[in-house]
VEXRODO-552700 format. One record per residue (C-alpha): x, y, z; residue in three letters. Coordinates in steps of 0.02 Angstrom, whole numbers, plus 50000, padded with zeros to 5 digits. Layout:
# VEXRODO-552700
XYZAla/...
# end
This chain:
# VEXRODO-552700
481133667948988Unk/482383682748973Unk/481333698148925Unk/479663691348954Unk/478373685049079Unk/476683679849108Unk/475513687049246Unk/474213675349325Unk/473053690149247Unk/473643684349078Unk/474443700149031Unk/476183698648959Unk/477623710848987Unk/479163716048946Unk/480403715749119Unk/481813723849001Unk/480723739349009Unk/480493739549178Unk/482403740549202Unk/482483753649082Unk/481343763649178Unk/482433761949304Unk/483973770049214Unk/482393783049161Unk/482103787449337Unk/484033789049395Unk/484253802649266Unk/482673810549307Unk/482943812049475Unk/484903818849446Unk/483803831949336Unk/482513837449468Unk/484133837449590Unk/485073849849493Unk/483693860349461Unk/483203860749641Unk/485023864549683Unk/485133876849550Unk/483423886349616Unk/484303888449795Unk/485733896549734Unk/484823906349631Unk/483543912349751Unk/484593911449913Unk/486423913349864Unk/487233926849801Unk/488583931349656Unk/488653925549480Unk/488013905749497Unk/488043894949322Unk/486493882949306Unk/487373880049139Unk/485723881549041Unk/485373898749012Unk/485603900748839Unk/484683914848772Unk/483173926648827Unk/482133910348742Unk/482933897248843Unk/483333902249007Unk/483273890949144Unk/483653903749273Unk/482183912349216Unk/481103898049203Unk/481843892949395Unk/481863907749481Unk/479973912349436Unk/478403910749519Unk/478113895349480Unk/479623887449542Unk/478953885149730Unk/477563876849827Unk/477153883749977Unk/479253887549986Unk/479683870149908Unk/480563872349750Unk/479453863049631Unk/480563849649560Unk/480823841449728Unk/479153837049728Unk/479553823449581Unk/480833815749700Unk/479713804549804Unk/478583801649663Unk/480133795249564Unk/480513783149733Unk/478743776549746Unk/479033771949549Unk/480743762949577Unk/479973753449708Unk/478453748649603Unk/479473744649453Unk/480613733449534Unk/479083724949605Unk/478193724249427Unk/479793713749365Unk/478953699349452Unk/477593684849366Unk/476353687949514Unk/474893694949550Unk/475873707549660Unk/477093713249503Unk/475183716149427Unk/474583725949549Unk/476223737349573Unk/476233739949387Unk/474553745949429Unk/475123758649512Unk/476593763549419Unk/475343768349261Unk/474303779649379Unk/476043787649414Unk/476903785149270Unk/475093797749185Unk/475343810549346Unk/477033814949298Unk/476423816949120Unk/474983827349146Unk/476063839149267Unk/477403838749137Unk/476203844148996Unk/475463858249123Unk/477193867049175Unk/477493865548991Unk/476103878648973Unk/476503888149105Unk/478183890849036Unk/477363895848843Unk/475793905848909Unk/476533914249080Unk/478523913149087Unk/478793915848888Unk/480293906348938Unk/480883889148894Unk/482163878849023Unk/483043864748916Unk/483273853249080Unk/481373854649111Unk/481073849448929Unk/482163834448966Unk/481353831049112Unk/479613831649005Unk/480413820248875Unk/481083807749015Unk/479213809649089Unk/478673804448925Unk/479763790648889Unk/479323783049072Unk/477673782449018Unk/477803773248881Unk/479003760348955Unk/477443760049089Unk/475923755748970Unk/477283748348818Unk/476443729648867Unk/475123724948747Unk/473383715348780Unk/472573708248953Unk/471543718549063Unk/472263734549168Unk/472833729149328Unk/471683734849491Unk/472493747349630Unk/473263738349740Unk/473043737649927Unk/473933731350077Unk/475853730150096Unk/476513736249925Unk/475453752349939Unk/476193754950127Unk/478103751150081Unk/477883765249907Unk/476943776650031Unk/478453774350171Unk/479753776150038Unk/479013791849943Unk/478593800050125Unk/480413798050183Unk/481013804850034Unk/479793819450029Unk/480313823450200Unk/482423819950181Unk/482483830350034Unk/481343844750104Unk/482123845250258Unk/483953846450194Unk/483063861650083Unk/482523872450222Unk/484143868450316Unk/485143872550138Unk/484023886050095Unk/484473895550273Unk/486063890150276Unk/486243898650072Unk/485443914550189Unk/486543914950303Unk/488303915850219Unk/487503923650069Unk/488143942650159Unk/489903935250213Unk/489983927450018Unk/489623945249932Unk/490633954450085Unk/492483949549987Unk/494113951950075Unk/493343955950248Unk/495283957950303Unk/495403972250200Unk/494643984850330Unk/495303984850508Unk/494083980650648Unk/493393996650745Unk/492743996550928Unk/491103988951009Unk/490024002051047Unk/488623998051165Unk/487104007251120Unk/485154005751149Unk/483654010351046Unk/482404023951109Unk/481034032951058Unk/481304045350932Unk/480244059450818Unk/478584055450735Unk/478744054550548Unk/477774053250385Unk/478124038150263Unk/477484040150092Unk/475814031850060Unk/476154027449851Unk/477174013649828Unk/478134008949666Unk/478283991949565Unk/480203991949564Unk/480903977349456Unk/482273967149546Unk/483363954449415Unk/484233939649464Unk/486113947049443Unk/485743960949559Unk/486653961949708Unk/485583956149877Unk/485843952050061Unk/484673945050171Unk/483263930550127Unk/482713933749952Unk/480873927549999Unk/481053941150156Unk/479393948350192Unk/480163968450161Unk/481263971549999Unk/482153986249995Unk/483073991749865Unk/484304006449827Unk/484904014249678Unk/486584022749687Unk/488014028949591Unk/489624027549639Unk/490234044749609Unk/488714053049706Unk/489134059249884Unk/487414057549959Unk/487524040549900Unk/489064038350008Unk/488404044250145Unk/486504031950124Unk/487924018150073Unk/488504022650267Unk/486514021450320Unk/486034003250219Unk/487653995550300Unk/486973997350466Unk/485353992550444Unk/485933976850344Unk/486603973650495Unk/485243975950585Unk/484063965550484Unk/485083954150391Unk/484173938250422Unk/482423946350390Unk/482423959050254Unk/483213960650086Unk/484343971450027Unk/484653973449837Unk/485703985849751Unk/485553992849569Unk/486504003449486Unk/485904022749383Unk/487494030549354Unk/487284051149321Unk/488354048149188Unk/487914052248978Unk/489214038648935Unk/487814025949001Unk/486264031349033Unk/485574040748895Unk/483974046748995Unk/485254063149060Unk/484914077648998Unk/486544083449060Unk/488324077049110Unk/488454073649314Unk/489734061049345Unk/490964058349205Unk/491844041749299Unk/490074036449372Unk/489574022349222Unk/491504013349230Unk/491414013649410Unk/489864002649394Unk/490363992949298Unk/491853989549369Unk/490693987249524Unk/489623970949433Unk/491403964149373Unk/491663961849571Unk/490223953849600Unk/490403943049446Unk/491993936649579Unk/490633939049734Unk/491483953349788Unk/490363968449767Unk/490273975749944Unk/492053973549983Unk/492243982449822Unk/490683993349840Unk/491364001249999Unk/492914004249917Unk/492344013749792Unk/491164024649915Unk/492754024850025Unk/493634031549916Unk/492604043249772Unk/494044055249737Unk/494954039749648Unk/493684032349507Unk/494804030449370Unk/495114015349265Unk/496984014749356Unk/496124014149516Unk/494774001749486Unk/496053989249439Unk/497003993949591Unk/495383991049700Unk/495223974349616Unk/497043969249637Unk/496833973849856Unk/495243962349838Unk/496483948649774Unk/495263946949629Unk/495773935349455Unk/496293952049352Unk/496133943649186Unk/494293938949213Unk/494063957949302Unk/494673965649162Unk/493983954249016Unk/492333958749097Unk/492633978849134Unk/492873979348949Unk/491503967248860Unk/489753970648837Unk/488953958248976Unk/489233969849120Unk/488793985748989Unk/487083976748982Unk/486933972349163Unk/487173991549191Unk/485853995049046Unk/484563983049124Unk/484753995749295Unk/484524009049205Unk/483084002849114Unk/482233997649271Unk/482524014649332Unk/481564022449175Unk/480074011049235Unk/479754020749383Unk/480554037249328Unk/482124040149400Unk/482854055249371Unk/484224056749497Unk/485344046549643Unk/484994040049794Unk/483104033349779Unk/482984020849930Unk/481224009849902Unk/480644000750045Unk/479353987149992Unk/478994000949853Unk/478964016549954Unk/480084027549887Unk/481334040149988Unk/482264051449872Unk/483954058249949Unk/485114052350083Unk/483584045250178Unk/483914047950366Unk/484444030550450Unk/482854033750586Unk/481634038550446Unk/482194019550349Unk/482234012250498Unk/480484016850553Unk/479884012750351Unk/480423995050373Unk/479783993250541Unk/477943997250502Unk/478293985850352Unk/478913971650461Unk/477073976050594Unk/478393981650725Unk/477883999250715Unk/476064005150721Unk/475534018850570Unk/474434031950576Unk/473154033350445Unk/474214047750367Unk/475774038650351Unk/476344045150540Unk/477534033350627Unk/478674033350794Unk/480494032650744Unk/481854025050837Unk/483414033850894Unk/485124023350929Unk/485834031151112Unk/487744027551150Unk/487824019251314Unk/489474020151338Unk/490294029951486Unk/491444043551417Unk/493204047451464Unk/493234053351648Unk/493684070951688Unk/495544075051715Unk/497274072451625Unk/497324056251496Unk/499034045251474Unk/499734044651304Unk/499184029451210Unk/500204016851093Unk/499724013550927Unk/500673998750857Unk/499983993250681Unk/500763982950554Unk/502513984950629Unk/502494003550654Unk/502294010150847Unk/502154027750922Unk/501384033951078Unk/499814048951057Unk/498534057551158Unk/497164050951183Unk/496144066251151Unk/496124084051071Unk/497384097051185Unk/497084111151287Unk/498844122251344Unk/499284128351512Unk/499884142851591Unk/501684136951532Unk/501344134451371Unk/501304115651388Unk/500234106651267Unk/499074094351412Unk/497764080151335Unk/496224083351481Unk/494604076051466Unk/493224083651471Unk/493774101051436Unk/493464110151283Unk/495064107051173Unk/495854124951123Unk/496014129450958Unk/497764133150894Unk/498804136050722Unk/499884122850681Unk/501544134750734Unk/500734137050897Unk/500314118950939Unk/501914111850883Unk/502804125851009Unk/501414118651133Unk/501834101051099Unk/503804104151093Unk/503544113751282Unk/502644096751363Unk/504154083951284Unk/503194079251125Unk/503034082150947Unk/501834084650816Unk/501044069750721Unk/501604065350561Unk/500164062350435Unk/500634045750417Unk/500564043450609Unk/498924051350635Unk/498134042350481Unk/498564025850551Unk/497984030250720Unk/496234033250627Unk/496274018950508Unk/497024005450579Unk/498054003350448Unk/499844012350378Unk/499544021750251Unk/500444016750071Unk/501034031149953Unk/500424020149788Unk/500534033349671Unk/502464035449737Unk/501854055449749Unk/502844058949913Unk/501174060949991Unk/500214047550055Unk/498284061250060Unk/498154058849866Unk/498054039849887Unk/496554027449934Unk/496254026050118Unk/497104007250175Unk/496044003650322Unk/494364010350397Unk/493614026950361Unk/493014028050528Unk/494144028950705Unk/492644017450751Unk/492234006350605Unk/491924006450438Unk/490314015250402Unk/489784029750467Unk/488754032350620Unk/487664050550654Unk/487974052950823Unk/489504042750893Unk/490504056950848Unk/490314077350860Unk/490294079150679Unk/488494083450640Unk/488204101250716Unk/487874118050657Unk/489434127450592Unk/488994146450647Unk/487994143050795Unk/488834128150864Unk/490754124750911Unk/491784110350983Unk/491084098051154Unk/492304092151276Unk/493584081451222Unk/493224063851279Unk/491494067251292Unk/490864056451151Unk/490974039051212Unk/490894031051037Unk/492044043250948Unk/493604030350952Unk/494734021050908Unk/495364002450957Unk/497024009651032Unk/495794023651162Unk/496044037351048Unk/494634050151053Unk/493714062250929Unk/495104058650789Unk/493604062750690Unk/492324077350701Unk/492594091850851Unk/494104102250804Unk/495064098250640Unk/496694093350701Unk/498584099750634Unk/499754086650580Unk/501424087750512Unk/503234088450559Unk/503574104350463Unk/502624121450436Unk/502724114950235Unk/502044098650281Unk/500724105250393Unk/498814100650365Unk/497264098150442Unk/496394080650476Unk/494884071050542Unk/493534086650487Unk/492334098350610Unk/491124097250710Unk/490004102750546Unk/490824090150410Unk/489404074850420Unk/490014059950360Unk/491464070150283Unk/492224070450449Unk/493234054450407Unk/495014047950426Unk/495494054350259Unk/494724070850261Unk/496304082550247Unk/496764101450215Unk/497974106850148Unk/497404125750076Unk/498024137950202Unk/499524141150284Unk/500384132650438Unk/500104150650553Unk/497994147650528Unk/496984146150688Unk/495124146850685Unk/493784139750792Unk/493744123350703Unk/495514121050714Unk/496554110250853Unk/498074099250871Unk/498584082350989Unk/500364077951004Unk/501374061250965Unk/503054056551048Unk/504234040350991Unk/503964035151184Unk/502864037651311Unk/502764054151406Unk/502104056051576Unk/500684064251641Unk/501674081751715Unk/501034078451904Unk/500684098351911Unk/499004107551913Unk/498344110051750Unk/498134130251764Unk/497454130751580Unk/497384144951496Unk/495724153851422Unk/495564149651229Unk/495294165051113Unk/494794159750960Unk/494904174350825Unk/494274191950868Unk/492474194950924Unk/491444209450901Unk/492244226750969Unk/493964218850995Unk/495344226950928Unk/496514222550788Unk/498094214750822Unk/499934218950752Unk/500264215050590Unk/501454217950444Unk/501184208650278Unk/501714211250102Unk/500834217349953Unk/500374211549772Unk/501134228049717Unk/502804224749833Unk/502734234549981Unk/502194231450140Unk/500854237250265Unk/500354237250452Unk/499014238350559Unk/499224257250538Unk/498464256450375Unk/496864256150465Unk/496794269350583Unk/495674283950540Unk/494404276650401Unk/493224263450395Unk/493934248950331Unk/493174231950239Unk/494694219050272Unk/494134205250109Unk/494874186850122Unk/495184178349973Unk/495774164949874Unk/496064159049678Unk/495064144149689Unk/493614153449768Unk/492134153949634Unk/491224167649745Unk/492654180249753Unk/492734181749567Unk/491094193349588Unk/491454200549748Unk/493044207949711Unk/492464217949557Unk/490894223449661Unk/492124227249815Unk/493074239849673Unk/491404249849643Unk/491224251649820Unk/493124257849853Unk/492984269949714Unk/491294278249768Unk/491714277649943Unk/493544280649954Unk/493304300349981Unk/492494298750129Unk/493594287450220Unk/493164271550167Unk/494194258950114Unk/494544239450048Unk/496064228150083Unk/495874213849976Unk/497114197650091Unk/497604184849987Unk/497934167750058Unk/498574158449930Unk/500054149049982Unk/500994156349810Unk/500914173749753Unk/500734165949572Unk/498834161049596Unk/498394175849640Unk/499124185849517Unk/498444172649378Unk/496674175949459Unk/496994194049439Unk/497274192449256Unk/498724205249260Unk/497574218249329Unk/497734228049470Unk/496254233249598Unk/496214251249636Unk/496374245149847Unk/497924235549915Unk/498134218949904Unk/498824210450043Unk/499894192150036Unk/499404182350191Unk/500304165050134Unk/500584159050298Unk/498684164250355Unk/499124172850510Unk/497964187150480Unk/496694175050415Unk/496734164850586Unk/497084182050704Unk/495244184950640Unk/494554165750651Unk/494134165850462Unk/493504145850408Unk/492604151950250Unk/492844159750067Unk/492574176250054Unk/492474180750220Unk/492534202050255Unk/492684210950417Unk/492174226750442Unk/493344238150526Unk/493074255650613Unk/493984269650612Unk/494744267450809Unk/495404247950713Unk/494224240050831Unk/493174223350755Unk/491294229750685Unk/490534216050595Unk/491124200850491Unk/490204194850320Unk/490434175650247Unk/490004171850092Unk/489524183349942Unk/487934188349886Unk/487134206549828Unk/486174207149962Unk/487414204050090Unk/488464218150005Unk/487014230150029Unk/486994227350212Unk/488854229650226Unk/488604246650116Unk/487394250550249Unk/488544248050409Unk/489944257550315Unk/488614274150289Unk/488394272850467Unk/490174273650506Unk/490394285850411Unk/489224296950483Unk/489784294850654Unk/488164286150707Unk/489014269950757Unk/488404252050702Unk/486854243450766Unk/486934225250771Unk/485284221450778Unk/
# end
């Protein structure tokens, strides 16, 4: 007999069908394999994985495989058919045999031969009545399940077997246990594993920022606040960018745009807490772009490079690159258009063709609709919304007031019936610099080396520029610190020096400008990492009532090489020449903005204010000076009651004035600039006053500080005030009265000593000033309370 045999039962059957079940079983199993493999990477990985059978919104396996119905108790679903398919191989290769044992295992093989059927017919439901999805492999798989079954029962006549007992039964049950528990095992151990690199795989070129320092810090105790009791359904789709577990217990889930800057500075916030949770909570990013071109829910235009950004953004993680590119893009918001997306793409070392074929086609202009859409389902209306297991915080949510959201969400952090819960605050343990004179320290990066101080300087009785720690750093113009530096054997930094000191990296001029501020920052944004962090520098205090802290005093604020409070404190002058000169690194009031390529270039090299200081560089190491440090006291612009110093500037009209312009009459001294929105209705309202007031003794000099007499006279329109105009292009004046703001007015009085001094504009604050000038004028003095 070739095909046939006879069972002691009397029952004939066909062994060829047997064997073809065999070849039945192979290929199901290679089915329930891939889609098993397929449902990891699609729930666990990250970036743009091909299952290769997503077709159309009908058939889509990724659909059908990433639902709920794709896992049992964690177990994607289709592994479940692998031990069943064992058990059958072993019973079929039994069944093959003329016995009463081949009877018995074919037995067996009907009952599961009809269970994979009747499963088969139920997901099939499931897919028509819940999913309204199809998945083409699972319809194979159904077929195959089919086919099996038939091969199963094909034998005609005789009586159906009985279950079997004894051995047989055993041997299926050992066979379909170990392969239940092989295959189950290596998917936990894949799954995590998918978990764990699924941050580094999205990360991208993780050479592409330089490493910052190790900061030791500890969690304490912070303020009580109130999380928001409603919580949101917020639709997450498989192409959206995620970190962390994607079964994690808390989802949280931001929507940005790239063009926004407080969604820079929460971009700075979800870094660290990815960090921080990485292996428990998820992360997921979608995209609302305030842009019309877009999203056609605006009302209004916000952010006319905001939709290509995003795009571009997807494109990158199309190549799993979206937060190397993401960061970039934060990192750098002043550069959005389609020239610098490709040149973000081409540092990332992504395949250009492909980023570009997909910048311009419709699937990542659908991906970017699909956000936008699942924005409208929870109504949107603006960037950053932060939703933490569906509890939304509008804003740049504080990193304490997140932190303590997915806390209570993870039970670590008890809530009060009205939402009230115990933040956490992150404390720098770090000892800071010691008190006393620092040595210069090298930075050598990518073959360039120079020697700086290590923090902000103070000047000495000689006029030496000294780097001491712990003393408040003086505040200086850049013509006085490079005097200061020149005195104590050094030099000024060159931008290019001082931005690599910052970054870590040397700056490149890309756009072959002659500057290298205009271009994307190379490195870091951070002297101590990447992203920002409140606290590790002096960058987050008030601006008026507020100044600088001791330099060295901030134990985080560094860099690699030991150089201190290159960002935040005082803004620091850079530049080899007084036409070069500009201010770096932010004040002690910038936030996040306090960054290694925050620059200034607006006024002139002879400004000094109180957020203004200096450090010097040298081509070689200097040594500490050995002497005392006899420091000198720092006078920062004129307070209150002190008198005005010497000056002699020129005039719009073409003469030239001094300080004796002032003596005798009460004087309003008005700072301003062409690109200053608010001077364009003080200066007309400052005319009214002149006129009405001039009589009496009052007067207005209007001090330009334009670094070219051409903007001002364009912002003039060809008109001419009826007061003087003075030209202050170098901004001495400006800094001899610590002016850091536009407009900015000082009240004078008649014996030219300091009465009062006015930021900003406003009709009210112009009433007040009319107020201390009729007091003046009467003789009765000014009360400044």
């Amino acid at each position: 007999m070739t095909d046939t045999s006879i069972e002691a039962t009397g029952t004939v059957h066909r062994a060829w069908a047997l064997r073809l079940l065999w070849l039945v079983l192979l290929v199901s199993a290679g089915l329930a394999g891939w889609l098993a493999w397929s449902h990891l990477h699609l729930t666990h990985g990250v970036g743009a994985f091909e299952s290769g059978c997503s077709i159309d919104a009908t058939f889509d396996c990724d659909r059908v495989n990433t639902s709920d119905w794709s896992e049992l108790i964690g177990i994607p679903i289709s592994l479940y058919a692998l031990p069943v398919y064992a058990a059958m191989a072993w019973f079929a290769g039994i069944g093959t045999r003329d016995s009463h044992r081949g009877a018995r295992a074919r037995g067996l093989l009907t009952m599961l031969a009809g269970l994979n059927l009747i499963v088969s017919l139920y997901l099939l439901a499931v897919m028509v009545l819940e999913i309204g999805a199809f998945c083409a492999f699972c319809l194979t798989l159904d077929a195959l399940h089919l086919l099996g079954f038939i091969l199963v029962v094909l034998p005609p006549g005789g009586r159906r077997p009985a279950i079997p007992e004894g051995l047989d039964l055993f041997a299926a049950a050992f066979v379909a246990v170990f392969v239940m528990a092989t295959t189950f095992k290596f998917t936990a151990i894949y799954g995590a594993r998918l978990d764990r690199v699924a941050l580094a795989e999205v990360m991208g070129d993780a050479a592409a920022t330089p490493a910052g320092v190790a900061v030791q810090t500890e969690a304490r105790a912070g303020a009580v606040t109130r999380l928001p009791s409603e919580r949101h359904d917020v639709p997450i789709d498989k192409y959206d960018p995620s970190w962390g577990p994607r079964k994690a217990e808390v989802i949280v889930v931001e929507f940005a745009d790239f063009e926004c800057g407080y969604c820079r500075r929460l971009s700075h916030t979800m870094a660290r807490l990815r960090e921080k949770y990485q292996e428990r909570v998820r992360f997921v990013f979608k995209h609302y772009p305030m842009d019309q071109e877009c999203n056609k829910r605006l009302k209004r235009q916000h952010h006319p490079s905001a939709c290509e950004a995003a795009r571009a953004a997807i494109c990158a993680h199309d190549q799993r690159a979206f937060e190397a590119y993401h960061d970039l893009l934060f990192q750098n918001q002043q550069h959005l258009e389609r020239s610098d997306l490709l040149a973000h793409a081409k540092r990332l070392k992504l395949e250009m063709g492909r980023f570009e074929g997909c910048l311009d086609g419709d699937g990542s202009l659908e991906q970017l609709r699909e956000d936008i859409s699942h924005a409208g389902y929870i109504d949107i209306s603006g960037t950053p919304r932060t939703f933490v297991n569906g509890l939304m915080f509008k804003g740049a949510a504080s990193e304490a007031l997140l932190d303590a959201a997915i806390r209570a969400e993870l039970g670590e952090a008890e809530v009060k019936e009205d939402g009230r819960v115990v933040s956490e605050r992150e404390v720098v343990t770090d000892k800071p610099l010691p008190p006393g004179e620092t040595p210069m320290v090298e930075i050598a990066v990518d073959g360039s080396s120079f020697w700086m101080d290590a923090v902000e300087a103070s000047v000495d009785g000689e006029g030496r520029a000294r780097a001491v720690a712990r003393v408040a750093p003086h505040t200086r113009s850049w013509t006085d610190a490079q005097a200061a530096c020149q005195a104590a054997g050094k030099r000024m930094c060159t931008v290019e020096e001082w931005m690599t000191a910052c970054q870590g990296a040397v700056p490149i001029d890309d756009d072959q400008s002659g500057s290298v501020l205009d271009d994307p920052i190379e490195g870091r944004s951070y002297p101590y990492g990447a992203h920002y962090a409140q606290g590790f520098c002096h960058d987050s205090g008030d601006k008026d009532r507020q100044s600088s802290v001791p330099a060295g005093s901030k134990a985080a604020c560094r860099s690699p090489e030991g150089a201190y409070d290159l960002t935040g404190n005082l803004q620091e002058w850079v530049g080899s020449s007084p036409e070069d000169a500009v201010v770096m690194g932010g004040a002690w009031y910038y936030d996040d903005q306090a960054s290694c390529g925050r620059s200034g270039d607006t006024y002139g090299a002879d400004w000094s204010s109180r957020t203004t200081g200096f450090r010097c560089c040298a081509d070689s190491e200097v040594p500490l000076s050995g002497s005392g440090l006899d420091l000198v006291a720092d006078n920062a612009g004129l307070a209150e009651g002190a008198s005005v110093p010497a000056f002699e500037l020129n005039t719009l009209g073409g003469g030239r004035v001094t300080q004796d312009i002032l003596e005798g009459k009460v004087t309003l001294v008005a700072f301003w600039a062409s690109w200053c929105g608010p001077c364009r209705r003080e200066l007309p309202a400052l005319s009214k006053a002149h006129q009405e007031l001039e009589q009496r003794g009052f007067q207005v000099l209007a001090v330009n500080v334009d670094k070219e007499v051409a903007l001002a006279k364009r912002f003039l329109g060809g008109g001419t005030p009826p007061y003087p105009v003075l030209l202050d292009p170098t901004s001495f004046l400006m800094g001899s009265f610590d002016v850091v703001a536009m407009p900015t007015s000082i009240l004078i009085g008649p014996d030219l000593t300091v009465v009062s001094r006015h930021e900003g504009y406003s009709e009210e604050r112009l009433a007040q000033v009319r107020e201390e000038v009729e007091m003046l004028l009467k003789g009765e003095g000014h009360d400044p309370g």
